[in-house]
N, C-alpha and C positions, 0 to 999 in steps of 0.2 A: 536571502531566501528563507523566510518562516515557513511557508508549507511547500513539502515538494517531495516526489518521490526518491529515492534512495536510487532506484536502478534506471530510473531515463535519465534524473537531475532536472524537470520539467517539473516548475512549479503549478500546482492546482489551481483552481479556478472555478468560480461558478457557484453551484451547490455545495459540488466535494469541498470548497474552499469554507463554507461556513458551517458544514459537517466538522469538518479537522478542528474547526475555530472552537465549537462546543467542548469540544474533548479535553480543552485546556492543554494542550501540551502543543509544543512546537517542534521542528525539526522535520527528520526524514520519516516518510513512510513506504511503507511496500506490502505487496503480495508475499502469502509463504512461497506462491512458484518463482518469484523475481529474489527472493532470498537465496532458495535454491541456486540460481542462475547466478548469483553473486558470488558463489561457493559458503554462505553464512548456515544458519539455520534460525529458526524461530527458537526459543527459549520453549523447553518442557513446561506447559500446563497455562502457556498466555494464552488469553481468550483477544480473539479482535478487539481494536480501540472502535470501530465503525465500519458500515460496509459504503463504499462509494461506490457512483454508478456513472455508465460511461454508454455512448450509441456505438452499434456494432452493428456492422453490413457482412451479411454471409454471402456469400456465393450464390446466386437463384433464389434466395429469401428476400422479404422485407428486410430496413433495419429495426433492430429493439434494443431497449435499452437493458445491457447487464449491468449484475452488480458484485465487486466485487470485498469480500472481507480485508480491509489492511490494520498490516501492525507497525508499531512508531520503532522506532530505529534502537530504543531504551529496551525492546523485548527483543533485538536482532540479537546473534551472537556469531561471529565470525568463525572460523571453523580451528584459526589460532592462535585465541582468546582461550580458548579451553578444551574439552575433550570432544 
């Protein structure tokens, strides 16, 4: 698994798969809210590596496509790793 996210373990695909490819970097990635959800945190002062986009059906809506900011797993920080 070279691209994939940290909190599904559901390798990328598609677009987001040649977004991540740019970035040069390999490994996990994730949302700050799926960091959250891991118990981790984002690292003080990392800016997103890219933002990927994904289709989403709401409830009585069309779908549209969001987008979301993720960060690569090098800017996660587990909660104890440190303070």
């Amino acid at each position: 698994m070279a691209y994939y996210n940290l909190y599904t373990k559901q390798n990328f695909s598609g677009k987001n798969l040649e977004k991540l490819q740019a970035t040069k970097l390999e490994g996990g990635f994730c949302t700050f809210n799926q960091a959250r959800k891991m118990g981790a945190k984002v690292i003080k002062g990392s800016k997103a590596i890219c933002k990927l986009s994904r289709m989403v059906a709401d409830a009585g809506k069309e779908t549209e496509f969001r987008s979301y900011p993720v960060f690569h797993q090098s800017q996660i920080q587990l909660k104890s790793e440190g303070k």
